[in-house]
C-alpha positions in Angstrom: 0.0 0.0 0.0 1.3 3.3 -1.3 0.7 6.1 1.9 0.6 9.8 1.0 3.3 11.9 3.0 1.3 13.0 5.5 -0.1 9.8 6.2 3.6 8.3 6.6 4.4 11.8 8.6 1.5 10.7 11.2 3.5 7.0 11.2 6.6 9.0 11.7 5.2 11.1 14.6 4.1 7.9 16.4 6.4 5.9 16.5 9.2 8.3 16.3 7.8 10.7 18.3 6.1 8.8 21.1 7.6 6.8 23.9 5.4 5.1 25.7 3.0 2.4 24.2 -0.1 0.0 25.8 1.2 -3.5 25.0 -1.8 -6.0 25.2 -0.5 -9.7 25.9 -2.1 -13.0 27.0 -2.1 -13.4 30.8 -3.7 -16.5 32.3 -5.8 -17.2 29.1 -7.3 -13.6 29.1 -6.4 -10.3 27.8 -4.0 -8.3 29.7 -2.7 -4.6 29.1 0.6 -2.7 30.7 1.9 0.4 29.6 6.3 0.3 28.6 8.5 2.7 27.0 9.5 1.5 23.5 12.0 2.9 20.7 11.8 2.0 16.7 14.7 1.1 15.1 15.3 -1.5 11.7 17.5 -4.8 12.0 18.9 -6.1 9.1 16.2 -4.5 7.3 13.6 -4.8 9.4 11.4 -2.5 11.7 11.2 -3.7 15.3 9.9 -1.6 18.2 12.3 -2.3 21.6 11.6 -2.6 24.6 13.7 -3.3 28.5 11.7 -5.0 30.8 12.3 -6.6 34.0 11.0 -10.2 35.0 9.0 -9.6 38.1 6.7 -8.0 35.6 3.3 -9.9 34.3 3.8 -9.0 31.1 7.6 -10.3 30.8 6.1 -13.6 31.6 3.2 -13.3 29.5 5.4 -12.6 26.2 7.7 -15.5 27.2 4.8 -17.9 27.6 2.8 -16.4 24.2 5.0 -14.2 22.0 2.4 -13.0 19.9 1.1 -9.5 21.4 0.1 -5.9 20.3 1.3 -2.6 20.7 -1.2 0.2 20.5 0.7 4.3 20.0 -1.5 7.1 20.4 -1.3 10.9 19.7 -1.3 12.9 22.6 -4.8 14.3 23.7 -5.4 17.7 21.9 -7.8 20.4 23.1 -10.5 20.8 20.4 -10.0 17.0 18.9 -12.3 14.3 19.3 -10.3 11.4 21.3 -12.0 9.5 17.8 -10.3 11.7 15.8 -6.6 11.2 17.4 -4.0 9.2 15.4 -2.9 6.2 16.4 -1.5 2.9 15.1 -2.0 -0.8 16.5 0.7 -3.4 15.9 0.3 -6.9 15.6 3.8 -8.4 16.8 6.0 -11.1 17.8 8.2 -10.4 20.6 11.7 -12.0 20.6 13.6 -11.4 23.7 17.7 -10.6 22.7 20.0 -11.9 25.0 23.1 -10.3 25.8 25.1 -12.6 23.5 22.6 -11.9 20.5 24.1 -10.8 17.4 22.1 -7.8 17.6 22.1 -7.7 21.5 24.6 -3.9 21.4 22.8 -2.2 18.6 19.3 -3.0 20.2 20.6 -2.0 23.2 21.8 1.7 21.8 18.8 1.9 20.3 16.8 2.0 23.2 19.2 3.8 25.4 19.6 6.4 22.6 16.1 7.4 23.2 16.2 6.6 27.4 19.3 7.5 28.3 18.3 8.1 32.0 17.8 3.7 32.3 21.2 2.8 31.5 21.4 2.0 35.2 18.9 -0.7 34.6 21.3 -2.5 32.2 22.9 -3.3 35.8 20.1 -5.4 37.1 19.9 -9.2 36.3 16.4 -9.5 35.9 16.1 -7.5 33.1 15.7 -8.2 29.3 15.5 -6.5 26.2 12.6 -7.3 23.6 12.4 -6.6 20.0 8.8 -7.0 18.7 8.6 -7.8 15.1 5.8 -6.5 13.2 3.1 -8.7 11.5 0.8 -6.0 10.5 -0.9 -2.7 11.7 -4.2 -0.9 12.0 -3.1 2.9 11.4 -5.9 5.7 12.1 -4.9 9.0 10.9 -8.1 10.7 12.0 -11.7 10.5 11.9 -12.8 8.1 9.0 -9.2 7.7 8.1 -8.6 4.2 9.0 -6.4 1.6 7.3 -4.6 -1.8 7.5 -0.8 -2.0 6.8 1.6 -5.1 6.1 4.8 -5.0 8.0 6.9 -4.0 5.1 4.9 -1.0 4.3 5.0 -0.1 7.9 8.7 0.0 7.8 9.0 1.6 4.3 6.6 4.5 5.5 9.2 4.6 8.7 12.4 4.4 6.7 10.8 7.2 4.7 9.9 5.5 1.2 7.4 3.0 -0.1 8.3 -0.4 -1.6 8.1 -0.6 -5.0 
């Protein structure tokens, strides 16, 4: 799917622009929601959103047990908008957790710190883990009646700035 610029400029704003995102998992058979802070960044050609989280949490558990979860990135409330009319984007996405000895462990690792420099401290503690969640599609809506469904690649392409050919 070809997206006009200011369609891929809402993408941009979102996910380069936000910081925090809802992740929805699996907990206990039902659905679960928790808020983390998340960076975008491309691996090998890929777009995965990142993510450090520590194992006493639910949801760190729940992605180990069922890896298939979704992120959900929403414009900040604006005075004067509808909250139906805000953009946001919902990703369907596998989360992979990187160990330190993952070929991509140091430049997932920047990545995330690059855009939350005040956790490097967290690096320190032993029960935390990065995650890299690999896109399977998304549900983008760029405002009221404006709703559409993206594959990964043409998420990534509208991030890395171009569309696929």
């Amino acid at each position: 799917m070809n997206l006009d610029s200011a369609t891929t400029d809402i993408l941009q704003s979102l996910l380069g622009g936000r910081s925090v995102a809802a992740l929805a998992t699996l907990h206990e058979g039902r659905p679960f929601a928790s808020m983390i802070p998340f960076a975008a960044m491309t691996i090998a050609g890929r777009l995965r959103l990142v993510t450090h989280v520590s194992g006493l949490s639910a949801h760190t558990r729940d992605m180990r047990a069922t890896p298939d979860v979704c992120l959900l990135v929403t414009a900040p409330e604006s005075a004067g908008v509808m909250p139906q009319a805000l953009p946001r984007v919902s990703i369907s996405a596998v989360a992979e957790f990187i160990p330190p000895d993952h070929p991509h462990a140091a430049v997932v690792k920047a990545a995330y710190l690059g855009k939350f420099p005040e956790a490097a401290d967290l690096f320190h503690l032993g029960d935390f883990s990065l995650v890299a969640f690999e896109p399977t599609s998304a549900r983008l809506v760029a405002g009221f009646a404006r709703a559409m469904t993206l594959s990964a690649e043409s998420l990534a392409a509208a991030l890395a700035g171009s569309q696929p050919g």
